[in-house]
Structure formats: structure tokens, C-alpha cells
C-alpha positions as CSV (number, residue, x, y, z in Angstrom):
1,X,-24.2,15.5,-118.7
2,X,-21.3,14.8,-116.2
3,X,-20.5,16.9,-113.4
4,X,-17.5,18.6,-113.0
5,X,-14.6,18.6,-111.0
6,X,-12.9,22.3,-110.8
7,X,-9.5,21.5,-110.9
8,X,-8.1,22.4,-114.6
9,X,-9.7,26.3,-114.9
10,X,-8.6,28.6,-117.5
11,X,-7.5,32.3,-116.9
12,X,-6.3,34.7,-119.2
13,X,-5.3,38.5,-118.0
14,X,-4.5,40.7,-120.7
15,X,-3.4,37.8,-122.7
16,X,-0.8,36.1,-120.3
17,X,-2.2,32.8,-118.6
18,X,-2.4,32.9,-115.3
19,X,-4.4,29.4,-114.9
20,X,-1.2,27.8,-113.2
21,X,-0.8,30.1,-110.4
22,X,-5.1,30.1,-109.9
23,X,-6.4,28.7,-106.1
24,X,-9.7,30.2,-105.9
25,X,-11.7,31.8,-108.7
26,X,-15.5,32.8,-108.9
27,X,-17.2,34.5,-111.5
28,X,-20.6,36.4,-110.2
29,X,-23.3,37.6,-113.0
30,X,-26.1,39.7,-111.7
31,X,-29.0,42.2,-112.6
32,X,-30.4,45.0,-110.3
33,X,-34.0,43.8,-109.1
34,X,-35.6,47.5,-109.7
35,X,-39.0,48.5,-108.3
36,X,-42.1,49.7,-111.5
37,X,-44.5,49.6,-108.5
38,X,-47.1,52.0,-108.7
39,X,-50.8,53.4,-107.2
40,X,-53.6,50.9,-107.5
41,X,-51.2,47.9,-107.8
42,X,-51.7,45.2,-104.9
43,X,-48.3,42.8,-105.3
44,X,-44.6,44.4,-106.3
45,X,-43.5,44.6,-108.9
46,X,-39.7,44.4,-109.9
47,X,-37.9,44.4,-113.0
48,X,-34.4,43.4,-114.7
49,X,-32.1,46.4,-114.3
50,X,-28.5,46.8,-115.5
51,X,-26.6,43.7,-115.5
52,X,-22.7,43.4,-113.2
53,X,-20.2,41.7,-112.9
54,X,-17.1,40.7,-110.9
55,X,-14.0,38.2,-110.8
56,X,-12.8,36.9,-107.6
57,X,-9.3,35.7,-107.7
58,X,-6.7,34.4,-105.3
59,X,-3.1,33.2,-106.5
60,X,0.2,31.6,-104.8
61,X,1.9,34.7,-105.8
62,X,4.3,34.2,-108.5
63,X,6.2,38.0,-108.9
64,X,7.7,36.6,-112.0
65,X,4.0,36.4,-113.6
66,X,1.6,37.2,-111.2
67,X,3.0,40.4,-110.0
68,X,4.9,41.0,-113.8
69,X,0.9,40.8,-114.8
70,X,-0.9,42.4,-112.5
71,X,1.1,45.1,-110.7
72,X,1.2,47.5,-114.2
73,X,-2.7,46.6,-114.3
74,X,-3.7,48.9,-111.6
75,X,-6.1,51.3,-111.9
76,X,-6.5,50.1,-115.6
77,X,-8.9,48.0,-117.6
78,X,-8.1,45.0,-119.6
79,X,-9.3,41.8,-120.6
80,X,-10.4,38.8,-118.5
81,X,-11.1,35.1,-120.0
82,X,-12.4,32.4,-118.1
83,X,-13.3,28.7,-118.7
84,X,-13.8,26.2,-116.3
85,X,-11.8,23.7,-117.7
86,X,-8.3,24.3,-119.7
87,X,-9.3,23.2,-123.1
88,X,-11.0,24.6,-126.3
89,X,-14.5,26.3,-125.6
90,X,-17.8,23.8,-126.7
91,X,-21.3,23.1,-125.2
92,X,-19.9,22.0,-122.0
93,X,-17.0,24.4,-121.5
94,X,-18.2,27.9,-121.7
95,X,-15.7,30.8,-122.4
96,X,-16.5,34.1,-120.6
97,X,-14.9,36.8,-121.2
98,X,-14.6,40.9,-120.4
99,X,-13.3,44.2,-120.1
100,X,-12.6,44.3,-116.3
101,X,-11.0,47.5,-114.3
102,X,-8.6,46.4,-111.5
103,X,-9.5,48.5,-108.6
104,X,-7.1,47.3,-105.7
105,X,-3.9,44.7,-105.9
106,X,-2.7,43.5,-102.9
107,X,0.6,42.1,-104.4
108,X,1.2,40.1,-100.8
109,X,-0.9,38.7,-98.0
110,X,-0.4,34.9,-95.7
111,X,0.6,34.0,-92.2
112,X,4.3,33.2,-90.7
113,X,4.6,29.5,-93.0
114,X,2.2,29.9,-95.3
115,X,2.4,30.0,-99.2
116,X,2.1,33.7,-100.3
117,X,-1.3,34.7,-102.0
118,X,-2.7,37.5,-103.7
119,X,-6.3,37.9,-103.6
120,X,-7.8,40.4,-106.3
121,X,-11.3,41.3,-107.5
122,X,-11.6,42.9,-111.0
123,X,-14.8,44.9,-111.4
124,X,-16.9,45.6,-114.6
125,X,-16.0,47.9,-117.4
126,X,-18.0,46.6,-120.0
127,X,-20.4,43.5,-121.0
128,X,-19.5,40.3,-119.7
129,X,-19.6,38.0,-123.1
130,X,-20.5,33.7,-123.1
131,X,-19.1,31.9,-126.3
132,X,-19.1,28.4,-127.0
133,X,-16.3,28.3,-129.6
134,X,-12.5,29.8,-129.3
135,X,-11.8,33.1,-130.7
């Protein structure tokens, strides 16, 4: 299997797409590491706890979508879709996708010359989902 180039990702935010206004995006999966040491044991031992995730984004803010989408999000949850390449889920082009709460918006940030960006993080409200097909 190929590598890939990320250059062609796929977001969806409470079903608008938002892929064309994308720059950065990173998905993070984890589980707590939880401690079932007890007396008489000589080496830790840690277990799978409850699983979290998050969705790092930053866009070249477009108010038209990104704001039009995002702004009326706050404080909300919704859903979040990601694949790594713009094209129908299969084997080698998982769609993830979840119920996310969007905690903070920042609907402007950049430097005197620079292209405008919004960076947001949506945080977990539910179970993050892998498919391999397209709903």
C-alpha cells in the first residue's frame, strides 16, 4: 500500500463541507492508561480506560461558510466527518465520524498581511465511529 499525500481531506460540519476552506486538520483517538495495581504485585499494572477524542482545525476564514457554519455552532453539539482523502470511503480511505461539542470559536485571528484563519477544536460528545463504506 502507497503512502499518502494529505492534500485532498474531507470535512463535513453538520452537513455543510467545509473541506475547501481546510489548512490544518488532526484527528487524536485516545484511551485513559488507568492504574488496577494492588498489594503483593511487583510490576504496574495499567489498563484501557474510557476512550477521547478531539478535532483540531484551522481554516482561511470564509464568513460566508466558515463563520455561516460555525458561529451558530457554539456551545452546541453536531456532527463531524472526516476522511483523509475527498472521495468515497474504502479500505484505504477511512471515514470517521462523531458527535462533537464546539467549546470555543475564535471566528478571527492572523498578523498585519496575513490570510485570516480560524483555528477550532471540537471536543467529544459521543463515540468516535470508523467505516469503510459511505453512509
Amino acid at each position: 500500500m502507497a503512502t499518502q499525500v494529505f492534500k485532498n481531506a474531507m470535512l463535513v460540519v453538520n452537513a455543510v463541507d467545509l473541506s475547501a476552506s481546510v489548512v490544518q486538520l488532526a484527528l487524536s483517538y485516545q484511551a485513559e492508561s488507568l492504574d488496577e495495581t494492588a498489594m503483593g504485585d511487583n510490576s504496574r499494572k495499567m489498563r484501557g480506560g474510557l476512550k477521547s477524542q478531539g478535532v483540531d482545525i484551522t481554516f482561511n476564514q470564509k464568513y460566508s461558510c466558515v463563520d455561516a457554519t460555525l458561529f451558530p455552532l457554539l456551545g452546541c453539539q453536531t456532527c463531524v466527518e472526516i476522511r483523509g482523502c475527498n472521495a468515497c470511503a474504502g479500505e484505504t480511505n477511512p471515514r470517521w465520524a462523531g458527535t462533537y461539542l464546539l467549546q470555543s470559536y475564535p471566528p478571527m485571528s492572523g498578523g498585519v498581511g496575513a490570510i485570516l484563519q480560524a483555528a477550532v477544536r471540537f471536543e467529544p460528545a459521543g463515540d468516535l465511529s470508523r467505516a469503510l463504506t459511505c453512509p
